[in-house]
N, C-alpha and C positions, 0 to 999 in steps of 0.2 A: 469677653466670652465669645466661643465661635457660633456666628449665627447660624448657621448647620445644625449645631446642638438646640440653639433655642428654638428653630423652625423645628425641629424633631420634636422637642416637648409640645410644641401648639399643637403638633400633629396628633399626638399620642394623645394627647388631651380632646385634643375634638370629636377623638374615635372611641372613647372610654366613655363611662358614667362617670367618670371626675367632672364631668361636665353637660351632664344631659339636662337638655331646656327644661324648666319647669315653669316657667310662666308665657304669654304671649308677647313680651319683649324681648325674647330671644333673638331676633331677628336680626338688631341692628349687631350684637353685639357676636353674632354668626358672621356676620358679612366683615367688621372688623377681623374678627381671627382668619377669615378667609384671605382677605386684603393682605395679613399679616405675613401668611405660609409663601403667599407671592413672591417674596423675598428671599426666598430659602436659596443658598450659595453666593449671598451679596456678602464681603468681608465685615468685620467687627470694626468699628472705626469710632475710637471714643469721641463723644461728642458729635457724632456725624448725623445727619439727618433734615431733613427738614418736608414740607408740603409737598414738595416737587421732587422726594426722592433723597438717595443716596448723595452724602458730602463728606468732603475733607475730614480728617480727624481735627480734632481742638490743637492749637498751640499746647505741646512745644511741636507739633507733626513732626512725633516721635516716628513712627513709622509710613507715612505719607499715604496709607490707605484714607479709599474711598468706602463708605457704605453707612450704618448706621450703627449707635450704640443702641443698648437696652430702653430707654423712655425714645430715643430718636424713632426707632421702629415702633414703640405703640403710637408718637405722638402722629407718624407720617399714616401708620394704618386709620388712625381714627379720623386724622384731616380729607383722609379719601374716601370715608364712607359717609362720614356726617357734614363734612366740609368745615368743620370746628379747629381754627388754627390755633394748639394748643401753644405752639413754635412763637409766636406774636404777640398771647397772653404771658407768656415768660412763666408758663406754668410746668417746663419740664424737667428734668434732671433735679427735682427734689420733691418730696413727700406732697409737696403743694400741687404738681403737675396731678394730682389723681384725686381733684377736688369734684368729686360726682359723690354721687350717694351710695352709703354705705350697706351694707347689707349682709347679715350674718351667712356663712357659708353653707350653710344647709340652703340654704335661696340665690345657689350660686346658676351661673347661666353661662352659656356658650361665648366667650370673647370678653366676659369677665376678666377685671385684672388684679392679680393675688398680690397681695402686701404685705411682708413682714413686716411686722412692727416690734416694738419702736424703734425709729431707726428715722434720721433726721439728715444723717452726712453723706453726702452725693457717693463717697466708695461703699460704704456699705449698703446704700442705695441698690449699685451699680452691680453687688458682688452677691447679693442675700436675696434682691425679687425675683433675680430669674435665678439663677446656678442654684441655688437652693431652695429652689419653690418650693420642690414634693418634699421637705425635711420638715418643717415647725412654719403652716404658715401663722397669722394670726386669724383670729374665727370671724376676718369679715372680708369683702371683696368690696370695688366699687364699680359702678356700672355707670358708662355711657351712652346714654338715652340719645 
């Protein structure tokens, strides 16, 4: 996915009621999506990402970009605002990277991150939480505190 497109959706999202605070934990997860927008014209690079930024694509470096893929950019936004390296718990590129607390979408908050579910396999992962966010998400978000 080109990250132009998804820095455009954070955008849109942050600027809309899709996304207005409603509780006093809004903060941390503002300062995520904010971290996140930072990135906006770094190239799409599967598998890229890490603490410290922009990396390689995964083997086969089919196209030998630099930048981040879809959990690479939450995983490096969220390492830079809470210092939480999700990149080292081996918690990214699957369902398991987004092990925070759940919370029905009406109690959604700013840098919240949307999940379709069910959905278990790193492409559909990769191809259904973000390019397809605004279509069916499922009715819960998970939030890093």
């Amino acid at each position: 996915m080109n990250l132009t497109l998804l820095t455009t959706l954070l955008t849109t999202l942050a600027t809309t009621n899709a996304l207005t605070p409603n509780t006093a934990n809004s903060t941390t997860g503002q300062k995520i999506l904010d971290k996140a927008l930072t990135a906006a014209g770094t190239p799409y690079a599967w598998g890229g990402g890490s603490c410290k930024g922009p990396t390689h694509d995964q083997p086969p470096y089919q196209y030998g970009d630099i930048g981040y893929d879809c959990s690479g950019l939450v995983c490096w936004a969220v390492c830079q605002v809470t210092g939480r390296d999700l990149f080292s718990e081996g918690l990214r590129v699957t369902s398991d990277m987004y092990c925070a607390e759940e919370k029905e979408l009406k109690y959604k908050d700013s840098g919240d991150r949307m999940w379709n579910a069910p959905n278990d396999r790193v492409n559909k992962v990769q191809e259904n939480s973000i390019a397809k966010f605004g279509e069916k998400p499922c009715p819960y978000v998970v939030r890093f505190a």
